[in-house]
C-alpha positions, 0 to 999 in steps of 0.5 A, a space after each residue: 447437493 452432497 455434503 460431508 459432515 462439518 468437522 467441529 475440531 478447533 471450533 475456538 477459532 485459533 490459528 494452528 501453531 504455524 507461525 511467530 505470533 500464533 500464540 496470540 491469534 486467540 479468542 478473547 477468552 484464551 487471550 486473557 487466559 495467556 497474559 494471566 496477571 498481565 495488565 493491559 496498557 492500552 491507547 486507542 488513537 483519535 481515529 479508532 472507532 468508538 467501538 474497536 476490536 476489543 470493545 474500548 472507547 474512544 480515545 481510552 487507554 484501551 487496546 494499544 500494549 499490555 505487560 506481560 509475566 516474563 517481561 515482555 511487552 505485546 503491542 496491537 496494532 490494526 495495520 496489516 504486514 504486506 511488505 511495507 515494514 509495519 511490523 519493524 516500525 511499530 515494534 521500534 516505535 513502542 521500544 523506543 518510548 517504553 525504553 526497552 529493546 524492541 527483542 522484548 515487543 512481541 506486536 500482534 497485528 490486524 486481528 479485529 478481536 484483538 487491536 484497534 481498529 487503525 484503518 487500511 494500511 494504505 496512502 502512507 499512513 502508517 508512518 505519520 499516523 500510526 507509529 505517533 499513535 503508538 509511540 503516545 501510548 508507549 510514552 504515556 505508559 512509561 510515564 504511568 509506570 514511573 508515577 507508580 513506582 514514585 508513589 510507592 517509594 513516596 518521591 517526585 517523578 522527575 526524580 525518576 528514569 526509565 532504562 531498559 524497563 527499569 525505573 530507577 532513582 538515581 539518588 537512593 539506589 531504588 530500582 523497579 521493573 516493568 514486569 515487578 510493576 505489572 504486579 501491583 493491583 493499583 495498575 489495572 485502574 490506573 489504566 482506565 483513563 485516558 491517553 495523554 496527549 500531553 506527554 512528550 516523546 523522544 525528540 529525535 536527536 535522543 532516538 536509541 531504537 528508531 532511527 537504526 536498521 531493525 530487520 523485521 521481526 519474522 524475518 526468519 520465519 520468512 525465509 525459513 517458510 514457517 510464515 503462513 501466508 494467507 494462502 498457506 492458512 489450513 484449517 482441520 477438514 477444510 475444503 478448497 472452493 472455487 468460484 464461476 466466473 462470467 466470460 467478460 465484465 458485467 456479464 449476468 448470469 441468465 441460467 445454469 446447470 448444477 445437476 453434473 457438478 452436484 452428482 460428484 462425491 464429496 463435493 459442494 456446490 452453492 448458488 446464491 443469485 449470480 454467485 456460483 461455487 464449488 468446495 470439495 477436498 482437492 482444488 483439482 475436485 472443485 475445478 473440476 466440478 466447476 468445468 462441468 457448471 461452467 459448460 452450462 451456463 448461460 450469460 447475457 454479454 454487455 456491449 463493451 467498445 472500448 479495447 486497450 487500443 481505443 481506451 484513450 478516446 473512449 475516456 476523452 468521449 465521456 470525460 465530466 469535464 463539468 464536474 471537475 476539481 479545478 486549482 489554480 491562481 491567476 489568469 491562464 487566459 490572459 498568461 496565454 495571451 502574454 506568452 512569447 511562446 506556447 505549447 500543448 500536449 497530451 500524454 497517456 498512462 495505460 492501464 495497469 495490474 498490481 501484480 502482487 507476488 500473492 494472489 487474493 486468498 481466504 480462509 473461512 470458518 462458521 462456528 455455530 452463528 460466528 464466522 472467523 476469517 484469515 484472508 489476505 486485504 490490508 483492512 482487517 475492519 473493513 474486511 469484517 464490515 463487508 462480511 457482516 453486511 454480506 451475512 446480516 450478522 453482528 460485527 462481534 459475530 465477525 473476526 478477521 485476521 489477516 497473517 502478513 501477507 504476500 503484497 497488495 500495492 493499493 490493490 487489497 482494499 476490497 475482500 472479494 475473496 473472504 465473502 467468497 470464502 465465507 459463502 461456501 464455506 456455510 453451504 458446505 459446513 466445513 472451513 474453506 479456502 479460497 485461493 484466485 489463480 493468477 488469471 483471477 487476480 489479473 482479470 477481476 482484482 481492480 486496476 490502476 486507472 488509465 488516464 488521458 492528461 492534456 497539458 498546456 503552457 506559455 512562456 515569456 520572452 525570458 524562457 520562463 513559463 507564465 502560464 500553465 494548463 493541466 487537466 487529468 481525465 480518469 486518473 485522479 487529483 493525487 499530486 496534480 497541483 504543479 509544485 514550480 512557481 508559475 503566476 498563472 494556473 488552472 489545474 484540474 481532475 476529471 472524471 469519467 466513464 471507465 471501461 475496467 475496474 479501477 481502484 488505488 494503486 501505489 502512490 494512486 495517480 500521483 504516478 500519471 500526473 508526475 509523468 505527464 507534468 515532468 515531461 513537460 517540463 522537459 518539452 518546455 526547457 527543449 523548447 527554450 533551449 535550456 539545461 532541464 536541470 536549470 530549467 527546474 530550478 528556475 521555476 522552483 521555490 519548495 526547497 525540499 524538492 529544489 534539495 533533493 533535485 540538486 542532490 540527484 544531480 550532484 551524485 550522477 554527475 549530471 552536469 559533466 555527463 550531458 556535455 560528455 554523452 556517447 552518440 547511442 547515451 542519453 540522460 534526464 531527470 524528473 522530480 517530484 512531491 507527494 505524501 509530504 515526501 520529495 524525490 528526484 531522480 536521474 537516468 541514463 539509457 543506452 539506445 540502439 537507433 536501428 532496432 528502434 530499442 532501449 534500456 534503462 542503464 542507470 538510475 540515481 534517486 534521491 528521496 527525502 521523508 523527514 526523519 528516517 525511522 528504518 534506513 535498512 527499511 526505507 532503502 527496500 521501500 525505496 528500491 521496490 518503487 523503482 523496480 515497480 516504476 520500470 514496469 510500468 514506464 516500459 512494459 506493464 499495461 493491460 490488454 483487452 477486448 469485448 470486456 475479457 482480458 487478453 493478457 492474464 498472465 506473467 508470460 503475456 503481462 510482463 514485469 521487470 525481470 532481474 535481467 530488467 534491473 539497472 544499476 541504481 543508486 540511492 541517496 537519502 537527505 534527513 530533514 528533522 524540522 518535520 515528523 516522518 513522512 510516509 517512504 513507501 510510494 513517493 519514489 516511484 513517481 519520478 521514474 517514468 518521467 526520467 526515463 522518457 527524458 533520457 530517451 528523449 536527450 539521445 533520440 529526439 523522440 518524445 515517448 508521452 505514453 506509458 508503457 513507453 515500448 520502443 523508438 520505431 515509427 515514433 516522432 519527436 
């Protein structure tokens, strides 16, 4: 094996000066060197690790903000930056409670040496556990910044304000700034104690900073392309690795030839067990290289039966319906036998990819014994344990930074990419970079589960429904309970034996369980004859969602549109909770009965989370779930046979397209009687649902599959 020299320049581990927060990417020691005199006003929150990034303990005014000379202020936060809006949100948060301009916080993110460890950014988590857990620390440092200047001007702290970052008394004239008051050597142990749960934050209705439109702090950089993205990370006398993969899942590595491969000058070839790579100074080098391991290798290929044509059947065969979860109340048995009528069908959600605008990438750097690594994952902590695990090494030996990075959609919990990275880059001695291909991220990144869910219910003589059954097989029990007032229910998530890889995606199986029920719904109110609309709100009592469906239906006019339909129109809804969050949505689709063909032409949304934090934001959110929605009710799914993908790629997997795009329309309702709910996922799960309806309204068809692809040979 040929090896270059390790080049040992920037051996600190600091970022290149390549972005707007690059200046903070630093070592411990040059961090403290930078804040100088400033002091550390630091909060951890109730579910930081007693042990975080920066060694504080548990519920410590610890590692949350600091002071800085100039009159900034730096918030940390363990979130990652994948598009959701974290950067904006928390910088809003820590602005508001601190009474300065969000101009003034400077929010450094997912850099393990440096911020609390808040978990992955998934689940819609952020907004109702984080921003609070940010906004207590900015609280309660006002609230210590005010009882200083009061003890050193010998008055009460209710005589006290704080505007702009200045602490005023109103009566004598007396004022203070942060910046003055980080001087004060009574701070530093002030800071020491712990956060106040206690201290009252902003109610809404006095919000300055939160709850208006603030664009994202980088927002320049982004557009400008000095962002650096993962991908874009370069490190001096870096290397670009890449990594032998098997020719289908599960595929063991039986023998292999590295002799070729390390013959080449100037190139890096490594193998440990079934892990084979090659790092070399061009990507073009170290593919090549790997074509001439890959002509030698030798796998033992698994039996695979299920294909994306069998899949369906290959899950109802190994379904665990013994070790399932099982809600409900009543009696379905004894509903179904009371039942005037009664109904069963089944629906399918294929398999789906994430397909986020980058691909899993990673940057890794040994330093002596310590191991510094950007990558692209939305756990910076969960990042740094499977690298410590995958080395035998100390979590302190290990730091990852995770810049903002180029999507993840539930599809970034795991870092693949930053173990492989790490791996060769210790064979070669020099950072590497690990970038997959598309094809890569398409084959060997976890899937959103397909799922088979079978639904049963009965309804009285009256038309209502008294019964319901409703079991998921494969796709989980996120958003499974039914949120209409039914006497009788029995609702259950089953597992199963899963020929791909799978794992969370966007709103998880809220998705496939909103599909399958909402369309139900519909199948119940055609078979009573009844207005879907009406239907729904006959069966509902959470008033949250009966507001939002009636808030849809209002702005697209649903009542004056289904009684005026064109021949080649039709229209539906659908509507839905999950994440503490509600929606609705109405749909309208042009069909073309003799291509057997139909597009989406309308979409009108209506979503409620609480109080909106970022409308300019939460309307990007709500925009992005109904577009990712389209792809998987129309086109999205994942082909393959004999463990190999068939359609690794955006000319063979397809995504919606501007062209795709209807005209869309959304409408937010504002509820202030609960905190912020999460808007990131929710609005997605009513877009399938709908757009089967509409299809259904015009034609007569029932399209119970996802993707649902055309009207030919189909049946109602």
């Amino acid at each position: 094996m040929k090896k270059n020299n390790p080049n040992r320049s920037g051996q600190n581990g600091e970022l290149e000066a390549n972005s707007q927060l690059s200046e903070f990417a630093l070592r411990r020691r040059t961090f403290l060197q930078v804040v100088g005199t400033g002091v550390m006003i630091t909060v951890a929150g109730p579910r930081a690790r007693a042990q975080s990034g920066r060694g504080d303990t548990r519920n410590a005014v610890s590692a949350r903000l600091f002071l800085n000379r100039d009159g900034t202020i730096t918030a940390l936060s363990g979130k990652v930056e994948e598009g959701q809006g974290p950067r904006a949100e928390l910088t809003q948060a820590a602005a508001e409670e601190l009474r300065v301009s969000a101009s003034q916080i400077r929010l450094v993110m997912a850099d393990t040496e440096l911020v609390p460890d808040d978990g992955i950014t998934a689940g819609s988590r952020t907004t109702p556990r984080n921003i609070p857990e940010m906004r207590q620390a900015a609280a309660t440092a006002r609230e210590l910044l005010t009882e200083l200047a009061a003890r050193q001007w010998e008055v009460s702290p209710t005589a006290l304000s704080v505007t702009e970052g200045v602490v005023r008394n109103s009566s004598t004239g007396q004022k203070v700034s942060y910046q003055d008051l980080a001087q004060s050597s009574e701070l530093e142990s002030l800071f020491e104690n712990a956060v106040r749960t206690t201290t009252t934050v902003t109610p809404v209705a006095d919000w300055k900073i939160l709850g208006q439109s603030l664009p994202r702090p980088n927002a320049r950089d982004l557009v400008t392309g000095a962002h650096q993205f993962p991908s874009d990370i370069r490190r001096p006398g870096m290397l670009y690795g890449k990594v032998l993969r098997p020719p289908s899942f599960g595929a063991p590595l039986e023998s292999v030839d590295l002799s070729a491969a390390q013959a080449m000058d100037g190139v890096v070839v490594f193998q440990e067990g079934d892990f084979v790579g090659t790092a070399a100074s061009t990507t073009h080098q170290a593919e090549e290289a790997l074509k001439a391991i890959a002509r030698t290798a030798k796998w033992k290929l698994p039996v695979h039966r299920a294909t994306h044509e069998t899949v369906y059947d290959h899950l109802r065969e190994h379904a665990r319906r013994s070790d399932g979860r099982v809600n409900g109340n009543g009696s379905v048995e004894e509903g179904m036998a009371a039942s005037e009528k009664t109904l069963s069908e089944t629906y399918t959600v294929a398999y789906i990819q994430h397909a986020p605008m980058e691909p899993r990438a990673a940057v890794a750097e040994w330093t002596d014994e310590t191991l510094t690594v950007w990558a692209g994952c939305d756990g910076p902590f969960r990042a740094q344990n499977d690298l410590r695990e995958a080395f035998g090494i100390p979590a302190g030996k290990v730091r990852v930074i995770i810049p903002d990075m180029g999507g993840g959609f539930g599809g970034k919990h795991s870092a693949e990419a930053a173990v492989e990275a790490a791996r060769l880059a210790k064979a070669a001695g020099k950072p590497v970079s690990v970038r997959w291909t598309r094809e890569e991220e398409f084959t060997w990144a976890y899937s959103r589960p397909a799922s088979v869910i079978e639904c049963k219910a009965g309804l009285d003589k009256s038309g209502h429904c008294i019964a319901w059954d409703f079991t998921n097989i494969n796709a989980g029990g996120s958003a499974i309970d039914t949120p209409y007032s039914i006497a009788n229910t029995q609702i259950s998530s089953v597992g199963s034996s899963p020929p791909l890889r799978q794992g969370s995606y966007r709103c998880l199986g809220a998705t496939a369980n909103n599909f399958a029920r909402e369309s139900f719904m519909d199948e119940l109110a055609a078979a009573t004859e009844a207005d879907p609309l009406e239907f729904r709100l006959a069966h509902l009592q959470n008033e949250r969602l009966r507001a939002v469906l009636q808030e849809a239906a209002a702005k697209f006019k649903w009542t004056d549109r289904r009684k005026q339909l064109a021949s080649d129109r039709g229209i539906g809804l659908a509507c839905g909770t999950e994440k503490n969050s509600v929606v609705a949505a109405c749909v309208e689709v042009l069909v073309d009965k003799n291509k057997g063909t139909f597009k989406v032409t309308e979409i009108c949304e209506a979503f409620e989370c609480g109080p909106i934090l970022n409308p300019s934001n939460l309307l990007s959110q709500v925009h992005g779930c109904i577009i990712m929605g389209l792809g998987g009710a129309l086109t999205e799914e994942m082909e393959f046979k004999d463990g190999s993908l068939l359609n690794a790629a955006f000319s063979r997997y397809r995504v919606p397209r501007f062209r795709d795009i209807p005209k869309i329309d959304v409408h937010f309702l504002e509820n202030h009687s609960i905190p912020p709910a999460g808007g990131g996922e929710t609005p997605i799960i009513a877009v399938a649902p709908a757009i089967g309806n509409a299809v259904f309204a015009a034609t007569g068809i029932r399209l119970r599959a996802m993707p649902m692809r055309g009207l030919k040979g189909r049946g109602a």
